[in-house]
TORKOL-4160 file (C-alpha; in steps of 0.2 Angstrom, whole numbers, padded with zeros to 4 digits, m for minus):
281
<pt num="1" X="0497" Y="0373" Z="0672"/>
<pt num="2" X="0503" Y="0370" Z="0656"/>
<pt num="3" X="0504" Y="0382" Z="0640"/>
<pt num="4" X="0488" Y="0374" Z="0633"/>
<pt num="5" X="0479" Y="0378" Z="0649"/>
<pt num="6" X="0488" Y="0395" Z="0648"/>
<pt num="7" X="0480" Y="0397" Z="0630"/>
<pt num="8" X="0463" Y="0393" Z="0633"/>
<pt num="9" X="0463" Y="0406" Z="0649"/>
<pt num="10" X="0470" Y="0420" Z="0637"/>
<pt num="11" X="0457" Y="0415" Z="0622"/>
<pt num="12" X="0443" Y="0415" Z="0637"/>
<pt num="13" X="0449" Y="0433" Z="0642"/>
<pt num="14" X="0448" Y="0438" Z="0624"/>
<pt num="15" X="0430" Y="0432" Z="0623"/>
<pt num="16" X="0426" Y="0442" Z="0639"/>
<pt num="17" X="0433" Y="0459" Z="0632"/>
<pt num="18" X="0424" Y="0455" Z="0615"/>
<pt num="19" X="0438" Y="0453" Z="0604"/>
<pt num="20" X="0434" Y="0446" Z="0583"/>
<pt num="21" X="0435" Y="0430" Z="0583"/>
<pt num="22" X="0450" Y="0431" Z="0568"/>
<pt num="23" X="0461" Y="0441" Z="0580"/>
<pt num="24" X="0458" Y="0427" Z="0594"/>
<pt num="25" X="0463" Y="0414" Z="0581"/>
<pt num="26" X="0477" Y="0424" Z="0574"/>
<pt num="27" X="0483" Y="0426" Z="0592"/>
<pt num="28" X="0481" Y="0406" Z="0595"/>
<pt num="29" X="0490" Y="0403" Z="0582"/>
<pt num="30" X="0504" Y="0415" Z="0585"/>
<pt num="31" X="0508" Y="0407" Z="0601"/>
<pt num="32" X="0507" Y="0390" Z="0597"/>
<pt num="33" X="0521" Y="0392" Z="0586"/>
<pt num="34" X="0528" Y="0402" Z="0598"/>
<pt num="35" X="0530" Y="0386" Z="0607"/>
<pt num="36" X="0534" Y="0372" Z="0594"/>
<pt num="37" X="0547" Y="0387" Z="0590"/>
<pt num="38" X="0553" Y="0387" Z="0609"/>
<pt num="39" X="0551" Y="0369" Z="0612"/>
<pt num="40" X="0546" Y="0371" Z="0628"/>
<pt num="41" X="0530" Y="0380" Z="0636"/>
<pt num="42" X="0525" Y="0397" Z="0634"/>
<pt num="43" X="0529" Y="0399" Z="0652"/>
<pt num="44" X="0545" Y="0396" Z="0651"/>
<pt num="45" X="0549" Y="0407" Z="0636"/>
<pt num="46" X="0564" Y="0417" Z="0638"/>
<pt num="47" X="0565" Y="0435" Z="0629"/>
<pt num="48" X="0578" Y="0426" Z="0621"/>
<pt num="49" X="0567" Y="0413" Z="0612"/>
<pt num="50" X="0553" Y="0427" Z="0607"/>
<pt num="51" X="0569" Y="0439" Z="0600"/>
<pt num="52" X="0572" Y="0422" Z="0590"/>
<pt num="53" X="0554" Y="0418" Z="0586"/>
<pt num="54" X="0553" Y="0433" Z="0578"/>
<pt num="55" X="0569" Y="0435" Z="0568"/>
<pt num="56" X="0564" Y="0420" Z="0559"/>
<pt num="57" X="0552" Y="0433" Z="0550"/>
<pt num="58" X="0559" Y="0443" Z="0537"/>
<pt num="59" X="0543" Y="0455" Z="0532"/>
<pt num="60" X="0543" Y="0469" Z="0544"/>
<pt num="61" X="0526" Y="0469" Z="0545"/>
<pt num="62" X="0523" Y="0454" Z="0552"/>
<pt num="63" X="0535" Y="0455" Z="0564"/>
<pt num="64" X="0528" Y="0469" Z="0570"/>
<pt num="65" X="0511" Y="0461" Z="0571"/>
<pt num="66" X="0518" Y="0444" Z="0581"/>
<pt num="67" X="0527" Y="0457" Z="0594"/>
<pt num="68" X="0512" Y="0465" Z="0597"/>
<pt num="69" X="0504" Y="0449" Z="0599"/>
<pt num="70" X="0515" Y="0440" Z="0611"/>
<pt num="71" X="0516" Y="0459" Z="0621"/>
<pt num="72" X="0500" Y="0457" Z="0624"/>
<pt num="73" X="0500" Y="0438" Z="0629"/>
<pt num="74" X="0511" Y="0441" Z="0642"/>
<pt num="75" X="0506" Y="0457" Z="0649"/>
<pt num="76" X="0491" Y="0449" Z="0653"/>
<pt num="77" X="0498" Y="0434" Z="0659"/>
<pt num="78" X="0508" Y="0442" Z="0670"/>
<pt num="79" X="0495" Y="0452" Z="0676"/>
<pt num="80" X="0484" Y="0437" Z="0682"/>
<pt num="81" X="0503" Y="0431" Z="0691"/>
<pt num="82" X="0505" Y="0414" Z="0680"/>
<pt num="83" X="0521" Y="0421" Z="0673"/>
<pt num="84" X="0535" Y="0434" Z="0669"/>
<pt num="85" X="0531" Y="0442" Z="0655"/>
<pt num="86" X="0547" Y="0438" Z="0643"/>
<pt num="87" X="0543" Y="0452" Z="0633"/>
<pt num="88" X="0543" Y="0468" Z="0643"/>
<pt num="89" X="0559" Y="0473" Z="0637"/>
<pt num="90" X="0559" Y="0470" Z="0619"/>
<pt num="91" X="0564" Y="0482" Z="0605"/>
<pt num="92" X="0548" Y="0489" Z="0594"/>
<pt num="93" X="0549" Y="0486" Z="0578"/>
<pt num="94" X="0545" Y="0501" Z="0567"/>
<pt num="95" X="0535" Y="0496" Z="0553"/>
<pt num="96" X="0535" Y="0500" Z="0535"/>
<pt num="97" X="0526" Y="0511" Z="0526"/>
<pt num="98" X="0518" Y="0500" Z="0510"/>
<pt num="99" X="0510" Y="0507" Z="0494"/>
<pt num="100" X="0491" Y="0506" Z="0492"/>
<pt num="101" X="0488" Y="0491" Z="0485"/>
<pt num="102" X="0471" Y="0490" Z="0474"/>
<pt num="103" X="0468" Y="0474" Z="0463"/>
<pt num="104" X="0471" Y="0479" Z="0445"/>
<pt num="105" X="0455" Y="0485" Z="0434"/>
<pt num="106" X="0458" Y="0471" Z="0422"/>
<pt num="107" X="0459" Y="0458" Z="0437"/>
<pt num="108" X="0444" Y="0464" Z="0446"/>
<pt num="109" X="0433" Y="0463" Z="0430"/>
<pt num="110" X="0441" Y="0446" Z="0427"/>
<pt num="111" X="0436" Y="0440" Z="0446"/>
<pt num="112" X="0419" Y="0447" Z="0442"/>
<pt num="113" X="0416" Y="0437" Z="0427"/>
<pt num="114" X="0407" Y="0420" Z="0433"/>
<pt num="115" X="0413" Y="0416" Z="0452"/>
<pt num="116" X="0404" Y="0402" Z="0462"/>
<pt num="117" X="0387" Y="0407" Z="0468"/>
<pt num="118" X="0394" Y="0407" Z="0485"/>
<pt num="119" X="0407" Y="0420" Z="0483"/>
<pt num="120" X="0400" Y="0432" Z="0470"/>
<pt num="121" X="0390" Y="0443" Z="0484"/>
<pt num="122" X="0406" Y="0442" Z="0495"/>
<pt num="123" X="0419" Y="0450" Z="0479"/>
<pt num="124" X="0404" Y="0463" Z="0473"/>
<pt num="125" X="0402" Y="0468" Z="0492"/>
<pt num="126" X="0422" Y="0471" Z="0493"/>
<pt num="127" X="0425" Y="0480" Z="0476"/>
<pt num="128" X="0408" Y="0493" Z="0480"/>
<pt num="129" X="0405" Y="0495" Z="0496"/>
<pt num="130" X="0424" Y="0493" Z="0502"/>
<pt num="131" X="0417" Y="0481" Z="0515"/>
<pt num="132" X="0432" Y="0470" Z="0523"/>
<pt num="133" X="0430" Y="0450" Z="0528"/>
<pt num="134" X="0424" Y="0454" Z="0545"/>
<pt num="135" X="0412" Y="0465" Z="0540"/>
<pt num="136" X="0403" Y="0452" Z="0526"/>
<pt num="137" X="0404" Y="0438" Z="0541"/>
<pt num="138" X="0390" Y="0448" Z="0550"/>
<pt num="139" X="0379" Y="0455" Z="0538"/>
<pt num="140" X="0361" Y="0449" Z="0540"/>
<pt num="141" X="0349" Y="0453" Z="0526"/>
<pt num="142" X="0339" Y="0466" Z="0536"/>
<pt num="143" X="0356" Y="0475" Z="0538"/>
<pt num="144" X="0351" Y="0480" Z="0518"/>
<pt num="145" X="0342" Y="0495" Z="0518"/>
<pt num="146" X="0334" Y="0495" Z="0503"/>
<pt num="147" X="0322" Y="0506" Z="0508"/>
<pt num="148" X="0331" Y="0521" Z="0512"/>
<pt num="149" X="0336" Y="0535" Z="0498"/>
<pt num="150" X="0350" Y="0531" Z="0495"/>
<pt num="151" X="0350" Y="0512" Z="0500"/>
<pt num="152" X="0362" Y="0509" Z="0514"/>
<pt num="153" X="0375" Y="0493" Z="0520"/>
<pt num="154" X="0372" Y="0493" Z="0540"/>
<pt num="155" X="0386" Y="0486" Z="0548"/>
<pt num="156" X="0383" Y="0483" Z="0567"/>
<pt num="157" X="0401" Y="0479" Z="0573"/>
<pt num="158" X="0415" Y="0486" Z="0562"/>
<pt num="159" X="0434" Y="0488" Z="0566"/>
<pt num="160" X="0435" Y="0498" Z="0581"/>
<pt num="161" X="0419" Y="0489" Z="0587"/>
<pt num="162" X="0407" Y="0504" Z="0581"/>
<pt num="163" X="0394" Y="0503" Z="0569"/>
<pt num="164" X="0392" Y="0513" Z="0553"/>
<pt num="165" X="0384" Y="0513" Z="0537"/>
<pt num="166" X="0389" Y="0512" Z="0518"/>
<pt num="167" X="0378" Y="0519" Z="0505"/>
<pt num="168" X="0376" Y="0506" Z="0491"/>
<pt num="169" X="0382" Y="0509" Z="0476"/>
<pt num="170" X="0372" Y="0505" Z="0459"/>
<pt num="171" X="0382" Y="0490" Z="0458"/>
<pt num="172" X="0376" Y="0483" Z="0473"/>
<pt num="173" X="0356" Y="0489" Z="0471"/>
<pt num="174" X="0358" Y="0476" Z="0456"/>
<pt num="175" X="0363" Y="0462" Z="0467"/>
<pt num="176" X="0344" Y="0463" Z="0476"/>
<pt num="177" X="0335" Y="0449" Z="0468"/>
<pt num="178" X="0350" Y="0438" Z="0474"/>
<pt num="179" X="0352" Y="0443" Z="0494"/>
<pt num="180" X="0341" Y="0437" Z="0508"/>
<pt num="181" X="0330" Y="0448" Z="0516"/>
<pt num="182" X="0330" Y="0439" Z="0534"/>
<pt num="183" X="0345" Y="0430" Z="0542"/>
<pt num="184" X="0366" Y="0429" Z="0539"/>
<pt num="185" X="0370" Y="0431" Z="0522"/>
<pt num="186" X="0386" Y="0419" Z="0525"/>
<pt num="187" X="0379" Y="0405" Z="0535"/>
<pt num="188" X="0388" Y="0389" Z="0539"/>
<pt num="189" X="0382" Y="0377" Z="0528"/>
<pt num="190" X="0383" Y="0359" Z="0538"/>
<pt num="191" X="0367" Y="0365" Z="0551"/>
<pt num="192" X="0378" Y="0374" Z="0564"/>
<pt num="193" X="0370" Y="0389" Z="0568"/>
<pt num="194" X="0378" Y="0405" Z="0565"/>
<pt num="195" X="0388" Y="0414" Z="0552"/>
<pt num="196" X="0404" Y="0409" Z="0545"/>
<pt num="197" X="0419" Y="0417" Z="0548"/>
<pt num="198" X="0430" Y="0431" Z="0544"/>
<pt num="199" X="0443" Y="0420" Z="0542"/>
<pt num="200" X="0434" Y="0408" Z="0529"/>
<pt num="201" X="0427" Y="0424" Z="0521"/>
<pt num="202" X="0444" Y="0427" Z="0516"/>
<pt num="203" X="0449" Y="0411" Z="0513"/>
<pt num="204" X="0433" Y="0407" Z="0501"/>
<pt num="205" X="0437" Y="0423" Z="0492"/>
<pt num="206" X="0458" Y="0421" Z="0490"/>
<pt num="207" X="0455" Y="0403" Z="0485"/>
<pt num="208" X="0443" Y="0407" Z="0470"/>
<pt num="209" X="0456" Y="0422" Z="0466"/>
<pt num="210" X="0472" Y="0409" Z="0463"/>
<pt num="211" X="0461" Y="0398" Z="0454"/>
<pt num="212" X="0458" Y="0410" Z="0440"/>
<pt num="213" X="0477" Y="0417" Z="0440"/>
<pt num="214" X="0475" Y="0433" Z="0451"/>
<pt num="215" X="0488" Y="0434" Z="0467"/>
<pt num="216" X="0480" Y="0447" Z="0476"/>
<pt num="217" X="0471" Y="0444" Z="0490"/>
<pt num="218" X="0452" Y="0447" Z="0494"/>
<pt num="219" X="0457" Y="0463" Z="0505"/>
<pt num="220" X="0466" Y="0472" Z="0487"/>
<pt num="221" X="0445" Y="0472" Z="0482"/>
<pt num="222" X="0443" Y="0484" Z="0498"/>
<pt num="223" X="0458" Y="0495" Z="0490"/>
<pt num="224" X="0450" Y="0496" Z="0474"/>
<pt num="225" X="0435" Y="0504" Z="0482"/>
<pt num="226" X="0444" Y="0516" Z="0493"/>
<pt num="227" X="0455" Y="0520" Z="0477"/>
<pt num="228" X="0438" Y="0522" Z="0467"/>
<pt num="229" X="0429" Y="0535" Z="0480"/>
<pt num="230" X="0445" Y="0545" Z="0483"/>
<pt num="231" X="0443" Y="0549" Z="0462"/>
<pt num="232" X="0424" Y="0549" Z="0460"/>
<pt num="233" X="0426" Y="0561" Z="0475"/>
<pt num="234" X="0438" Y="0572" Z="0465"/>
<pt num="235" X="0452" Y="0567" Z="0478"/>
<pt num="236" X="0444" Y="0572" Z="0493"/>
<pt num="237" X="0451" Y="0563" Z="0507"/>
<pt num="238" X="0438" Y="0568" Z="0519"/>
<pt num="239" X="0425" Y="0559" Z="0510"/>
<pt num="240" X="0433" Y="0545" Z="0507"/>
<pt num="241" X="0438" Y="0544" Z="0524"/>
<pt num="242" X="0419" Y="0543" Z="0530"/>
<pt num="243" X="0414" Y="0531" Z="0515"/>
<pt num="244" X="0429" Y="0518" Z="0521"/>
<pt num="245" X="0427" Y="0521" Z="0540"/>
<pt num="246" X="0444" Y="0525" Z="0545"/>
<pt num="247" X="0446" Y="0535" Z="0561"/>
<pt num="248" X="0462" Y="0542" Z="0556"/>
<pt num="249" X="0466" Y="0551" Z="0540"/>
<pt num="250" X="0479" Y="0544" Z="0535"/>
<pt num="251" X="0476" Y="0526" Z="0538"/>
<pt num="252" X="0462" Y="0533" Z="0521"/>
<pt num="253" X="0478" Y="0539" Z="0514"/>
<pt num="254" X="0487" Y="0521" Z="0512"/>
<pt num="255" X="0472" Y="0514" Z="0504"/>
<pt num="256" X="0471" Y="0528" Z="0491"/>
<pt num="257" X="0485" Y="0524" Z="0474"/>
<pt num="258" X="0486" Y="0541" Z="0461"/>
<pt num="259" X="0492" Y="0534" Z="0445"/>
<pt num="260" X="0509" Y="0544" Z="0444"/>
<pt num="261" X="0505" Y="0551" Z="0426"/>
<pt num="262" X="0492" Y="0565" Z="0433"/>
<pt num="263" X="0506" Y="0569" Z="0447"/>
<pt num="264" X="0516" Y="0573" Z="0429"/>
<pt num="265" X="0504" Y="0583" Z="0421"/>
<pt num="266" X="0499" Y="0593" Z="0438"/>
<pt num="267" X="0518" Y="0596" Z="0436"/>
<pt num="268" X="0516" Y="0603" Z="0420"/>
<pt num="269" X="0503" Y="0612" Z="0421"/>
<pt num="270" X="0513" Y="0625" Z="0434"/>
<pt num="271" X="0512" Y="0642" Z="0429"/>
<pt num="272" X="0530" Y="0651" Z="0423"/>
<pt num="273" X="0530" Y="0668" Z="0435"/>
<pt num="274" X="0542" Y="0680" Z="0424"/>
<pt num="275" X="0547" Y="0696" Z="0436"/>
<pt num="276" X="0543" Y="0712" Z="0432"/>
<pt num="277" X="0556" Y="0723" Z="0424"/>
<pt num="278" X="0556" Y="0741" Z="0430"/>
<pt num="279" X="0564" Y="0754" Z="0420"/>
<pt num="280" X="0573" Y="0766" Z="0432"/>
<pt num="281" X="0568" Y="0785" Z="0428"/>
């Protein structure tokens, strides 16, 4: 067997256990340059060449992300006996902690103005109901609830793989006459059947952003919305929490950026205690 055999097995598996189609292509693509890296198969990958692979990467991040991704590769490679897994002894690799990262005000209103007919419901679905690429890929018209008070976003197979709902803000009510009410709301357009994917939704989106001057990527819009509910909430964390669909508090708390001049005036609003002077009798 060769490491393209090997590949197609592993991307097989990841059908079965119902993994997204980007995090199948991400892992793909991960290991095919694993072995261009390597110059030599992925089963005859040394720890060596995978400490080296990853070197070559100087954002933390990301070389956290391509460990975790070859660890997985191999564990289940070696599970099913085709290999040793190269990987079992390889340092973790300790992430960094990164600010919240909304798109600016200015650059939002800007990306807003006049995008192609094809995008716009993807931004507007981003910046107000905080929906991320994999969610949009999926949406169907009859996942609008336009019905219920307060209308509702449906979303069948968010990240964890468990549904939940969005309620829709005013923003997106207006968007009504524009949206399907059967069908995908993003469907290939050359006859496949389907909807597009996660991938291109991000793709479609980032592309229109550089060609107007903005360098954020489509995920910053998803930032802005979490940033927005945790300050329309009055900084409840809670809510905002339920609203973004994070299971864990302070994965909410990385999406949420507090302009630093309010933690100034909370500063200086603190109270001056003076102690009591008792006069001895």
């Amino acid at each position: 067997m060769d490491g393209s055999e090997l590949v197609r097995k592993h991307v097989a598996y990841m059908h079965r256990r119902g993994l997204r189609e980007n995090t199948i292509l991400l892992r793909t693509r991960t290991l095919r340059r694993l072995e261009i890296h390597a110059g030599k198969s992925l089963l005859r990958v040394t720890i060596d060449d995978v400490r080296a692979f990853i070197d070559r990467l100087e954002d933390q991040g990301s070389r956290a992300t391509e460990r975790t991704q070859l660890r997985s590769f191999y564990k289940w490679a070696a599970l099913e006996g085709y290999c040793d897994d190269p990987t079992f002894r390889l340092e973790p690799i300790r992430k960094r902690k990164y600010l919240p990262r909304p798109i600016d005000d200015d650059a939002l209103a800007l990306a807003l103005v006049d995008p192609p007919e094809r995008v716009r419901p993807m931004l507007w679905l981003m910046a107000y109901a905080g929906l991320r690429s994999h969610d949009l890929a999926q949406l169907r018209g009859e996942h609008l609830l336009w019905d219920r008070t307060p209308p509702i976003i449906y979303i069948e197979d968010s990240k964890g793989g468990k549904p939940r709902t969005v309620p829709m803000a005013p923003q997106i009510v207006a968007l009504r006459p524009t949206l399907p009410t059967r069908g995908w709301l993003f469907p290939y357009r050359d006859g496949r059947p389907g909807h597009i994917t996660a991938h291109y939704v991000s793709k479609l989106c980032n592309d229109y952003l550089r060609s107007i001057g903005i360098p954020d990527t489509a995920h910053a819009l998803r930032h802005w919305a979490v940033t927005e509910w945790y300050r329309c909430s009055g900084h409840d964390l809670v809510v905002t929490q339920e609203l973004a669909g994070h299971e864990n508090i302070a994965t909410t708390r990385l999406y949420t950026w507090t302009d630093p001049g309010a933690s100034v005036e909370t500063v200086g609003l603190m109270r001056e205690l003076r102690p009591s002077l008792r006069v001895a009798g």
